[in-house]
C-alpha positions as CSV (number, residue, x, y, z in Angstrom):
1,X,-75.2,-40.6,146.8
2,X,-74.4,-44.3,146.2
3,X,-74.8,-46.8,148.8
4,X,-71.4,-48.6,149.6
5,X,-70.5,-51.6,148.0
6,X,-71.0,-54.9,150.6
7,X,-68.3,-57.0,150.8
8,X,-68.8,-60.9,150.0
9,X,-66.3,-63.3,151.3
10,X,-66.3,-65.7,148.9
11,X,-62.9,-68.1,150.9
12,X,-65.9,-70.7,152.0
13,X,-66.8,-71.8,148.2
14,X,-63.6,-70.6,146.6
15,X,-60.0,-70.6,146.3
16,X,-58.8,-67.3,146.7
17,X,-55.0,-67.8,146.7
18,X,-53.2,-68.2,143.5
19,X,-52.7,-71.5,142.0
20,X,-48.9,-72.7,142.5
21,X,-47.5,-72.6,139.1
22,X,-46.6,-76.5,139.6
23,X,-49.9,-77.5,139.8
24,X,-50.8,-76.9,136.1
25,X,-48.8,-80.0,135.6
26,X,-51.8,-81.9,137.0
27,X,-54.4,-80.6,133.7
28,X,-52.0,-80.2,131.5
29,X,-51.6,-83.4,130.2
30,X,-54.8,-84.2,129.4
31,X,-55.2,-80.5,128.0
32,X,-52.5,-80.9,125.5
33,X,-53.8,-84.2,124.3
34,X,-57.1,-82.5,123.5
35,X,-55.8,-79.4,122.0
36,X,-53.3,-81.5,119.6
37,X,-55.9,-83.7,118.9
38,X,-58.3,-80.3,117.8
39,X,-55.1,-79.5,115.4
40,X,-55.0,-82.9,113.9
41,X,-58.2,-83.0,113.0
42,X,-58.3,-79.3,111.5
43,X,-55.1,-81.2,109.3
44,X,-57.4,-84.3,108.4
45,X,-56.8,-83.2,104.5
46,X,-53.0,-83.3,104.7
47,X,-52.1,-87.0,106.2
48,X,-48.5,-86.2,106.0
49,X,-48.0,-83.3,107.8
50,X,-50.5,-84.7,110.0
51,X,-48.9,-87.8,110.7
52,X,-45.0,-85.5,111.6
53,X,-47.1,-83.0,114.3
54,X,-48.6,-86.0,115.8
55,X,-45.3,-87.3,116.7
56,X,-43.9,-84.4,118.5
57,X,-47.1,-83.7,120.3
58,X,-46.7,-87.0,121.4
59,X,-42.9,-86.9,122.8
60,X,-44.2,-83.7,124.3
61,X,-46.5,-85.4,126.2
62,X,-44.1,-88.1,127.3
63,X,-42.1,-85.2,128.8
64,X,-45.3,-83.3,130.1
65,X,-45.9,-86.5,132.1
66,X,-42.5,-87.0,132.8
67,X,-42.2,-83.6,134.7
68,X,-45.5,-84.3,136.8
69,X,-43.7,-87.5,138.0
70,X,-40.7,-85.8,139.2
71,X,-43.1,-83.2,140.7
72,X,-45.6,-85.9,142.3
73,X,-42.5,-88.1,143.4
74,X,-40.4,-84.7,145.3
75,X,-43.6,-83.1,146.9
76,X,-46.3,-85.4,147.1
77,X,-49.9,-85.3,146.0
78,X,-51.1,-82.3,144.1
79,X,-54.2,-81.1,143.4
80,X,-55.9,-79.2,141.0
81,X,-59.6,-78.0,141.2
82,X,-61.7,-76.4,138.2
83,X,-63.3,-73.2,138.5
84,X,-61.9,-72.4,141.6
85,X,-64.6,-73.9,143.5
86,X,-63.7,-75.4,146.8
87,X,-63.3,-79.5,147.0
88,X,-65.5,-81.3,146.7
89,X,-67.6,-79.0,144.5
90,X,-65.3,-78.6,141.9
91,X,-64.0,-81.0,140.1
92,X,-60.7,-82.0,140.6
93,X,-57.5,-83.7,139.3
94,X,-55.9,-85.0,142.2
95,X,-52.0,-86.8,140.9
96,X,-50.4,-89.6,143.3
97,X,-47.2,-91.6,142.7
98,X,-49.6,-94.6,141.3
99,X,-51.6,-92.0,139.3
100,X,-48.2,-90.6,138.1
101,X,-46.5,-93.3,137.4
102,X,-49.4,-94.8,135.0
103,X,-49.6,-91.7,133.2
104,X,-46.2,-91.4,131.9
105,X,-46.0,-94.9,131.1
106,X,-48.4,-94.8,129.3
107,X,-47.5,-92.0,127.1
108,X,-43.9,-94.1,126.5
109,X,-45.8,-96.6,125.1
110,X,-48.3,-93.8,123.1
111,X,-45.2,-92.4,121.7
112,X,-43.5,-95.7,120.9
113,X,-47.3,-96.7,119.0
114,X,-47.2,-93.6,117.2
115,X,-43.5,-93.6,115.6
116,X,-44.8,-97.5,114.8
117,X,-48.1,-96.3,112.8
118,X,-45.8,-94.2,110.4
119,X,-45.5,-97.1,108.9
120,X,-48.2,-99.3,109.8
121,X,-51.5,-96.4,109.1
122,X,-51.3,-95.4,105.5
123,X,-52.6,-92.5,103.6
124,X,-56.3,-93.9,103.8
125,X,-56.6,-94.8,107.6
126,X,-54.3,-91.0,108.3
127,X,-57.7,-89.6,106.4
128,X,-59.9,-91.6,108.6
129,X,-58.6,-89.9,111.6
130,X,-56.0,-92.2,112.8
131,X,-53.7,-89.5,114.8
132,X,-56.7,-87.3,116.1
133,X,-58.0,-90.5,117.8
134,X,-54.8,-91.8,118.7
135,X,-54.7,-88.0,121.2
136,X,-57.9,-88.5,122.0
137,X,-57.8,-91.9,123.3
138,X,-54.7,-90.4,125.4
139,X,-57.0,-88.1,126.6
140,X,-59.2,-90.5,128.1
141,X,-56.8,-92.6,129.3
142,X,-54.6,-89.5,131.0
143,X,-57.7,-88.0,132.4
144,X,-58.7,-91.6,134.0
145,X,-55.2,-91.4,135.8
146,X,-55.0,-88.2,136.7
147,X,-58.4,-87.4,137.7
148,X,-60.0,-87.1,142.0
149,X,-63.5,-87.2,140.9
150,X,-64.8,-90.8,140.6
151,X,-68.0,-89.6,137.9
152,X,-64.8,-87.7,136.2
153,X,-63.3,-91.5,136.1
154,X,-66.5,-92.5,134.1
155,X,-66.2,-89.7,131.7
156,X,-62.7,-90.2,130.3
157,X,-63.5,-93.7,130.4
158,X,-66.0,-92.8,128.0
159,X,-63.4,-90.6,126.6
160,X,-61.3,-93.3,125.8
161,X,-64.2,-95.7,124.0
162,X,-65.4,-93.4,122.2
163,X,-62.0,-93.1,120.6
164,X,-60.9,-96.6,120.9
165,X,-64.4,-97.6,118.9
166,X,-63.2,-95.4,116.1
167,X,-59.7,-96.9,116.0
168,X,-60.8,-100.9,116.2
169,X,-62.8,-100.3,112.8
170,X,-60.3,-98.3,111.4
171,X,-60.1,-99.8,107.8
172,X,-64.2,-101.1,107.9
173,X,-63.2,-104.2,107.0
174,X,-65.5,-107.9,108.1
175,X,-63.5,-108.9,110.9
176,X,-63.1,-105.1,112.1
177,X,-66.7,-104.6,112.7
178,X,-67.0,-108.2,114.1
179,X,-64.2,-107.5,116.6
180,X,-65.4,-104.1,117.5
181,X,-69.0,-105.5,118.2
182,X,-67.8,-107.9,120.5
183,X,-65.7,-105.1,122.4
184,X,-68.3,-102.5,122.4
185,X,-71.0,-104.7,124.1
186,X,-69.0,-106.1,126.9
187,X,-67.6,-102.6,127.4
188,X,-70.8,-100.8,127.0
189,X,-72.5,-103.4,129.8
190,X,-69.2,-102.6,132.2
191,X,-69.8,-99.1,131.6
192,X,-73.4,-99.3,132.2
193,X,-73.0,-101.0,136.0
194,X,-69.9,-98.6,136.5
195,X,-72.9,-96.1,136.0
196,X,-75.0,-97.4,138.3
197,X,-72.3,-97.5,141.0
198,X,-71.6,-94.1,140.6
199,X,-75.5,-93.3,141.2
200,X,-75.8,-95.3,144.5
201,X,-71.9,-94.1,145.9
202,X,-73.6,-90.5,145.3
203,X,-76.8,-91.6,147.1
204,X,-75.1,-92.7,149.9
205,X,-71.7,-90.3,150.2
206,X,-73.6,-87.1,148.8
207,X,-70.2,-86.9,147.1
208,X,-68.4,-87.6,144.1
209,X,-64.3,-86.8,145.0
210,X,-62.3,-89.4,145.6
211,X,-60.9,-87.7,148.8
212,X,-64.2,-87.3,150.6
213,X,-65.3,-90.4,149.7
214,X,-62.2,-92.0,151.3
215,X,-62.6,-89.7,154.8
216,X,-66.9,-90.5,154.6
217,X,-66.2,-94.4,154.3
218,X,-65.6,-95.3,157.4
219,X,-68.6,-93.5,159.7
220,X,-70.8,-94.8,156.8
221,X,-69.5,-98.2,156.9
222,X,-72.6,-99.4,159.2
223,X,-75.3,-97.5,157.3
224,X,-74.5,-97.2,153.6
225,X,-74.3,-100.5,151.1
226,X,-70.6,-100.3,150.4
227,X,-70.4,-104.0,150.2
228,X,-72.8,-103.4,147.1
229,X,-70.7,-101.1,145.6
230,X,-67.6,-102.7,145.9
231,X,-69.4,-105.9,144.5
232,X,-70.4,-103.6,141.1
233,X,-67.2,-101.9,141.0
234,X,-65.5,-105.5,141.2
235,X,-67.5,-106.3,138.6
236,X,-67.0,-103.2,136.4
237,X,-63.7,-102.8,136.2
238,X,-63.3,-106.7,136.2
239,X,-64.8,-106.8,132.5
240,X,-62.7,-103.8,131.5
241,X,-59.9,-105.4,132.8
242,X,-60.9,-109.1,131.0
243,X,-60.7,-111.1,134.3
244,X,-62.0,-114.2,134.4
245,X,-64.8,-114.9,133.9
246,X,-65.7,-111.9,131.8
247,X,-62.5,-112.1,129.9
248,X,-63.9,-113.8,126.5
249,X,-64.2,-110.5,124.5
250,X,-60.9,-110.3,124.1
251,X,-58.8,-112.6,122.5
252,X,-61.7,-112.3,119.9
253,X,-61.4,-108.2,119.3
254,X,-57.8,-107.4,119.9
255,X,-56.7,-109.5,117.1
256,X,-59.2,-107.5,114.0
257,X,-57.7,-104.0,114.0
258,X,-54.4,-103.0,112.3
259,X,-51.5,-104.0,114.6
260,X,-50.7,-101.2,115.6
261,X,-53.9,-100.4,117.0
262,X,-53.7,-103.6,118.6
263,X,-50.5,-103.0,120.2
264,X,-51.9,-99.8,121.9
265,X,-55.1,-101.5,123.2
266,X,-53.2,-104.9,124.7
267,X,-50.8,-102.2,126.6
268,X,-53.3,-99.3,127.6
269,X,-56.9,-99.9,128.1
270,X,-56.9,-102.8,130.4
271,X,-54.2,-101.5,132.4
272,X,-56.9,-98.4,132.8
273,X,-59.3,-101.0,134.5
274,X,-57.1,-102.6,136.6
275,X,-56.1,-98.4,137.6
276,X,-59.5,-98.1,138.3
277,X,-59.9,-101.3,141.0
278,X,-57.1,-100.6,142.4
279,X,-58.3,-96.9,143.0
280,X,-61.4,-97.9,143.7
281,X,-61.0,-101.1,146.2
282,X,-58.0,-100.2,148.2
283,X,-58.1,-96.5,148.4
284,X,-61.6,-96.1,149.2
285,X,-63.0,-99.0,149.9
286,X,-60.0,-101.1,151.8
287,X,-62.2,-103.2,154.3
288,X,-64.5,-104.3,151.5
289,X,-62.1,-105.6,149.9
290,X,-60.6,-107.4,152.6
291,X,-63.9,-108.9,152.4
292,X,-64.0,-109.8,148.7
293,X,-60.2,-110.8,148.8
294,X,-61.3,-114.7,148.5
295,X,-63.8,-113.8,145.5
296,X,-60.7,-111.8,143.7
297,X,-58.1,-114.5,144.7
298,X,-60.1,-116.7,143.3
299,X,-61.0,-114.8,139.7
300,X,-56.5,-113.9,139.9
301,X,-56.2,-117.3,140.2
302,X,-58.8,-118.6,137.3
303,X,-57.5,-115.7,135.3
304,X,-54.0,-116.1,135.2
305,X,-54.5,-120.5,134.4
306,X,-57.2,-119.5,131.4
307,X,-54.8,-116.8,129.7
308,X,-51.9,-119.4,130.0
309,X,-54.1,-122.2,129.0
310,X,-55.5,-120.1,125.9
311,X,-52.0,-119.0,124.8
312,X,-50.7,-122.6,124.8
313,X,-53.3,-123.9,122.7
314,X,-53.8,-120.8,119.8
315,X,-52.2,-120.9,116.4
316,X,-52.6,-117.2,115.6
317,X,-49.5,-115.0,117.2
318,X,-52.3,-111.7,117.9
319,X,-54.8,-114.4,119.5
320,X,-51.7,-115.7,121.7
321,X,-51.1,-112.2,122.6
322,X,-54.2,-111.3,123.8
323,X,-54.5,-114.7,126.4
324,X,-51.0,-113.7,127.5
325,X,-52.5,-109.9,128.6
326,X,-55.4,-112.1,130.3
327,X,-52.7,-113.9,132.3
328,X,-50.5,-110.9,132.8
329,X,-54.2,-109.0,134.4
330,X,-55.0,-112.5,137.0
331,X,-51.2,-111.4,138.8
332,X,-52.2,-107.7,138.8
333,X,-55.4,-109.3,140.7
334,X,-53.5,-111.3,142.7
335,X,-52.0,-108.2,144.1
336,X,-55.4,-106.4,145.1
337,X,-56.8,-109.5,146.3
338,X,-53.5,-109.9,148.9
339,X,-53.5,-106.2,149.8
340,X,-50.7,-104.8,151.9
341,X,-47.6,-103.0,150.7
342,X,-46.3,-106.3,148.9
343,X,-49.1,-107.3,147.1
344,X,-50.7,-104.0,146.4
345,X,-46.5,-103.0,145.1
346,X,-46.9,-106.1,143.0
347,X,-49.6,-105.3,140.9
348,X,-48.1,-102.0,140.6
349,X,-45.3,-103.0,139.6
350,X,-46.7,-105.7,137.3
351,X,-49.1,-102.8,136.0
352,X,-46.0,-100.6,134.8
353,X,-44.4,-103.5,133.8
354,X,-46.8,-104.6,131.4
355,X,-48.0,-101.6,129.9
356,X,-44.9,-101.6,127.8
357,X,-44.1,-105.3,127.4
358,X,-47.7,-105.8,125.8
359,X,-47.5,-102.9,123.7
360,X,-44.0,-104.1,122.7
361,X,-44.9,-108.0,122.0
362,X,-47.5,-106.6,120.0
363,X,-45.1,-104.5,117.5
364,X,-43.0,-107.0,117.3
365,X,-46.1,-109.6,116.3
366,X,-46.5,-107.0,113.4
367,X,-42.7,-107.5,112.3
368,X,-43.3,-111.5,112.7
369,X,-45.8,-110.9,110.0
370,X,-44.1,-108.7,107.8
371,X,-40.5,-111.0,107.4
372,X,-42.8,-114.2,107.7
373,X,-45.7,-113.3,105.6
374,X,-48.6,-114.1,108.1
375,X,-49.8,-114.6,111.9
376,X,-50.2,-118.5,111.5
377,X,-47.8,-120.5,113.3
378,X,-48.0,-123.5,111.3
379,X,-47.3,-120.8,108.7
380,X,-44.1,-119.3,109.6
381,X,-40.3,-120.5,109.9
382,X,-37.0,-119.2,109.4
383,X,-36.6,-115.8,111.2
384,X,-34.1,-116.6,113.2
385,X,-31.8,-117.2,109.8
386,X,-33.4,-113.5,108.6
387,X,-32.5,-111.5,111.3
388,X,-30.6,-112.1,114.5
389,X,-31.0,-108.5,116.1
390,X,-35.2,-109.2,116.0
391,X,-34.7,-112.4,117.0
392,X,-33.1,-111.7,120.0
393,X,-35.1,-108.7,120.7
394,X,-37.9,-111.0,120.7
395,X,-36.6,-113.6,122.8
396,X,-36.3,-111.0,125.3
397,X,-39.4,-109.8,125.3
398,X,-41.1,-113.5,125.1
399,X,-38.6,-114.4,128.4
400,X,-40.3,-111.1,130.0
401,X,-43.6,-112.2,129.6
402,X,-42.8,-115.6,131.5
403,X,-41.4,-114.1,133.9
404,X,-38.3,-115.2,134.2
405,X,-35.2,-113.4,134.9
406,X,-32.8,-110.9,134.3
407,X,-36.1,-109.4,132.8
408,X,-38.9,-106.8,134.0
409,X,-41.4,-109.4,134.5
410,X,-39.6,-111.5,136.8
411,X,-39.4,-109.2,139.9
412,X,-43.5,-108.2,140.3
413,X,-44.0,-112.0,139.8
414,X,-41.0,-112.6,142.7
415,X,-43.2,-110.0,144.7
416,X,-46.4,-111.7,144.4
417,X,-45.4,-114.8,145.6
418,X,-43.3,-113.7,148.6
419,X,-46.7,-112.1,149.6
420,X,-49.1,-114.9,148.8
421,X,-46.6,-117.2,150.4
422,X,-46.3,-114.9,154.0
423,X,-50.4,-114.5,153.8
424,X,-50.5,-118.4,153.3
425,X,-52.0,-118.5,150.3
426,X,-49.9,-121.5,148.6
427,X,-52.5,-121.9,146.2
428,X,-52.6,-118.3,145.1
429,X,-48.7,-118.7,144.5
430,X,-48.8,-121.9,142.7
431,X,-51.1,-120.9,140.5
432,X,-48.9,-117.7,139.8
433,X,-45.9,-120.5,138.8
434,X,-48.0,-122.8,137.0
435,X,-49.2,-119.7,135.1
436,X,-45.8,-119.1,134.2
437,X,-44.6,-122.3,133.4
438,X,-47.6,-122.8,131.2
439,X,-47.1,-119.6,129.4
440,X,-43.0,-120.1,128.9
441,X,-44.2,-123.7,127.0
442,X,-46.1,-121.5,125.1
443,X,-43.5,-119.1,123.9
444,X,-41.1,-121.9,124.0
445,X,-43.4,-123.1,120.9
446,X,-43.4,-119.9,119.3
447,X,-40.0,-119.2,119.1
448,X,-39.4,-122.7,118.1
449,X,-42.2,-123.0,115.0
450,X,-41.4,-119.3,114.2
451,X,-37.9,-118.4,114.8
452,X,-36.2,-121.8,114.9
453,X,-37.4,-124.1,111.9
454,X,-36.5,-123.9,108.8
455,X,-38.8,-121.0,106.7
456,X,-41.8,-122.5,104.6
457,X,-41.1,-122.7,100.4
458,X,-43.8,-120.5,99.6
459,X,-45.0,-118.2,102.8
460,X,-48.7,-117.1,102.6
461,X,-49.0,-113.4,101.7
462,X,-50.8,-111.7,104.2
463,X,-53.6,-108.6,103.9
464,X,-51.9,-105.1,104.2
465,X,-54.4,-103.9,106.6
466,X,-53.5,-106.6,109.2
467,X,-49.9,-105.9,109.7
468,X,-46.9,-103.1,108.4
469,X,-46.2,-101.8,105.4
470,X,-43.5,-104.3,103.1
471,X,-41.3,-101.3,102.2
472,X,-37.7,-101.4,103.2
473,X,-38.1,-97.6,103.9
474,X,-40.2,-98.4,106.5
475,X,-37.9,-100.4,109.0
476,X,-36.7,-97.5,111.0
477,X,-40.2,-96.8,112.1
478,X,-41.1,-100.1,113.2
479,X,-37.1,-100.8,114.3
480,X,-37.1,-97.7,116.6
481,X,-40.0,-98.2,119.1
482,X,-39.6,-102.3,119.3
483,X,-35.9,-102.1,120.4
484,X,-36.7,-98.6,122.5
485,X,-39.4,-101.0,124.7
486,X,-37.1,-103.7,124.8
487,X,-34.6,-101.4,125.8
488,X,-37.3,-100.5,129.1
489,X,-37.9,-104.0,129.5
490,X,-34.6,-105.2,129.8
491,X,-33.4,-102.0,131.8
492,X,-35.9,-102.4,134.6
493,X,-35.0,-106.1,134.7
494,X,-31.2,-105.9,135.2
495,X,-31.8,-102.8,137.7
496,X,-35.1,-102.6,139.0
497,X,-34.2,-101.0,142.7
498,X,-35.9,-97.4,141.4
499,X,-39.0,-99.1,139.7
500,X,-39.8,-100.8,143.1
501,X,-39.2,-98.1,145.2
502,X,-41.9,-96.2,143.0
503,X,-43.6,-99.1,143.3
504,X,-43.5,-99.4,146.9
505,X,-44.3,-95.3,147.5
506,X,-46.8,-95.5,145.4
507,X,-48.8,-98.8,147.0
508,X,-47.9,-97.1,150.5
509,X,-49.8,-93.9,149.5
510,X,-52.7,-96.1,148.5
511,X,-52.6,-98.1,151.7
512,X,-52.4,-94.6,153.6
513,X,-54.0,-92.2,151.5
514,X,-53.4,-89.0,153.9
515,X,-51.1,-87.5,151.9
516,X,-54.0,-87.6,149.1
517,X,-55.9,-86.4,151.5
518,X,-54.4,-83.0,152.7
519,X,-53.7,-82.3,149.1
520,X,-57.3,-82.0,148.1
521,X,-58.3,-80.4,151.7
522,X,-55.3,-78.8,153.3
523,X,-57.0,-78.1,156.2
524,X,-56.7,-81.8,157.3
525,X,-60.5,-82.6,157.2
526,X,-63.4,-83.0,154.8
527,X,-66.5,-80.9,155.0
């Protein structure tokens, strides 16, 4: 006779209640990124059929995203753990407002990237694996926002280099290699001490999710070098970010790869940095950076003056570019060095903000080159006479980026001042005006050598691979995404009261991470 079968309760390690149906939402992103990506690359031998699945699969994902927003936003934090292991053994992807809200920005600008590189990638560069890396990079970027596990935050920043490596060389040419050398060292080093921070924030915590770090942090506060870790982490995500004074690499990488490329990079993968510090510095470790607050003020402040300073004095349009994301990343500082619900909503704000006005100014730097025949300023003339739709599309966006009104780059700037100004920080505010002075003389001289004076005699062809295809055929696809992001620009300018009330929730939950909390341990405590 066969002994009976002992019962094991298994509720201590794992989830024995089914998964809500809604919280799928949480993977599936970054699932369907991967799994389209798998597809795409199966389809590497036909490029055109390649290049038409890669544009649903990207709208799918803005609407993927979309949904886990209007989840996130109605019920709060949601959490979803791998293997049904119990947090914090299992890995989990744990969604806030701020987590949300990044994520389906971002794919909005993905999607607006890909529609662009119908025309800007060509048969060659489809081959090379343009649109595979283009999901994959998604991936990493997705999975940064989305995940609760801080080693998790490592990976898909790995994730995303490994991709982004593969898309900055994307044509092998001279400067390619030479920009991509440039980016992969100073990334590789900020990966490296974001590494090491890991290792000692396991050493001392005995945990990697984000959640028990937060509840640990204060009874460790006495015992374990947090002030260390914030320090690395500061340091980290301050080179992936390219804040002063680790912010060299790149105005000379983002300028080599095809523009589109560009365009993606200058709206996606520094914003993932500054994700990260926020994350990092005022979720889990808030008093340490109360105590670094001077040290970031004063990199905001060094940060915002360089980028303006750099984009007044470059003659390249891409170069230009790239200081005005390095001036655009000193006010998202600004915000995490003033904490609070204004400053912290700021940079939020600022965050979302930019994310599609970089990607956006970029696109339309690649149109510039195609009507004007180059990136040189002392080049180009006339546009305004070729086109007046473009031209004021681009006055829009170049009025955005100063930060001046009725546009979406006016009211995070409005923001960060109030708060540096209530906090006393006059300097801190000043030097977020002067910034945007500085950097509205230097569009002022780009729409007027560019736009406003009469067109050159003979324009200097420029190289296919740094800018869009010359066909007529091809306007609708660069056409589409510019005037759709200027659209988003423009709309969040004029009415901006639900943008700031995301904004707002989403530094509040941050600020107060409970919420976050009792999603990833409902029982209202961490083992």
């Amino acid at each position: 006779m066969a002994a009976p079968t002992a019962t094991v309760d298994v509720s201590a390690a794992l989830i024995t209640a089914p998964v809500p149906i809604g919280h799928w939402l949480a993977i599936l992103p970054v699932a369907h990124c991967i799994t389209f990506g798998a597809v795409l690359l199966m389809l590497r031998g036909y490029p055109r059929l390649q290049a038409w699945l890669a544009i649903p699969g990207l709208a799918a994902l803005a609407l993927i995203d979309a949904a886990l927003l209007a989840k996130v936003a109605a019920d709060g934090p949601l959490t979803m753990v791998m293997g049904r292991w119990l947090p914090p053994f299992g890995i989990a992807f744990t969604v806030d407002l701020f987590g949300a809200l990044m994520a389906f920005t971002a794919a909005l600008a993905a999607l607006a990237g890909g529609i662009y590189a119908l025309a800007d990638i060509g048969e060659s560069g489809r081959r090379y694996g343009f649109f595979p890396l283009l999901m994959l990079l998604m991936a990493g970027v997705t999975g940064a926002f989305l995940t609760g596990d801080i080693f998790n935050l490592y990976v898909w920043f790995e994730v995303l280099l490994i991709s982004s490596f593969g898309l900055i060389i994307l044509g092998s040419e001279r400067e390619q290699i030479d920009g991509a050398l440039r980016y992969a060292v100073l990334n590789l080093i900020a990966t490296t001490l974001f590494l090491v921070g890991v290792g000692i924030l396991y050493a001392a915590f005995g945990t990697l999710n984000m959640a028990d770090i937060a509840a640990k942090a204060g009874d460790l506060r006495g015992t374990a070098p947090l002030m260390t870790l914030a320090s690395l982490f500061l340091l980290a995500f301050g080179m992936k970010a390219a804040a002063f004074p680790v912010n060299f690499w790149l105005p000379a990488a983002y300028h080599t790869p095809r523009i589109v490329v560009s365009a993606l990079f200058a709206g996606l993968l520094t914003k993932v940095g500054i994700y990260a510090l926020i994350r990092v510095m005022v979720m889990l470790l808030p008093m340490e950076r109360q105590e670094l607050s001077l040290v970031i003020a004063l990199a905001a402040a060094a940060t915002i003056l360089v980028g303006a300073l750099g984009a007044l004095a470059e003659n390249d349009i891409r170069r230009l570019f790239g200081y005005v994301v390095i001036s655009g990343i000193g006010n998202m500082l600004a915000g995490v060095a003033l904490g609070g619900l204004g400053g912290i909503s700021g940079a939020v704000f600022y965050a979302l903000h930019s994310m599609v006005l970089m990607t956006a100014l970029y696109l339309a730097a690649g149109e510039i080159a195609r009507r004007g025949g180059g990136f040189s300023l002392s080049a180009l003339g006339g546009l305004y006479r070729q086109s007046g739709g473009f031209t004021a599309l681009s006055l829009a966006l170049f009025l955005a980026a100063c930060g001046l009104p009725p546009f979406s780059g006016f009211w995070p700037k409005v923001i960060l001042v109030k708060a540096s100004l209530d906090l006393g920080a006059w300097w801190l505010a000043a030097s977020i005006l002067v910034g945007g002075f500085l950097t509205t003389i230097a569009f002022g001289r780009l729409f007027l050598l560019a736009y406003w004076r009469p067109a050159p005699i003979a324009p200097t062809p420029i190289a296919l691979s740094s800018t869009t295809l010359r066909s007529p055929r091809a306007r609708w696809h660069t056409g589409l995404p510019l005037a759709a992001l200027t659209a988003l620009v423009v709309g969040f300018g004029i009415l901006p009261e639900q943008l700031l009330a995301l904004s707002q929730s989403a530094a509040a939950g941050l600020a107060d991470p409970q919420a976050y909390l009792h999603s990833v341990f409902p029982e209202g405590r961490a083992p």
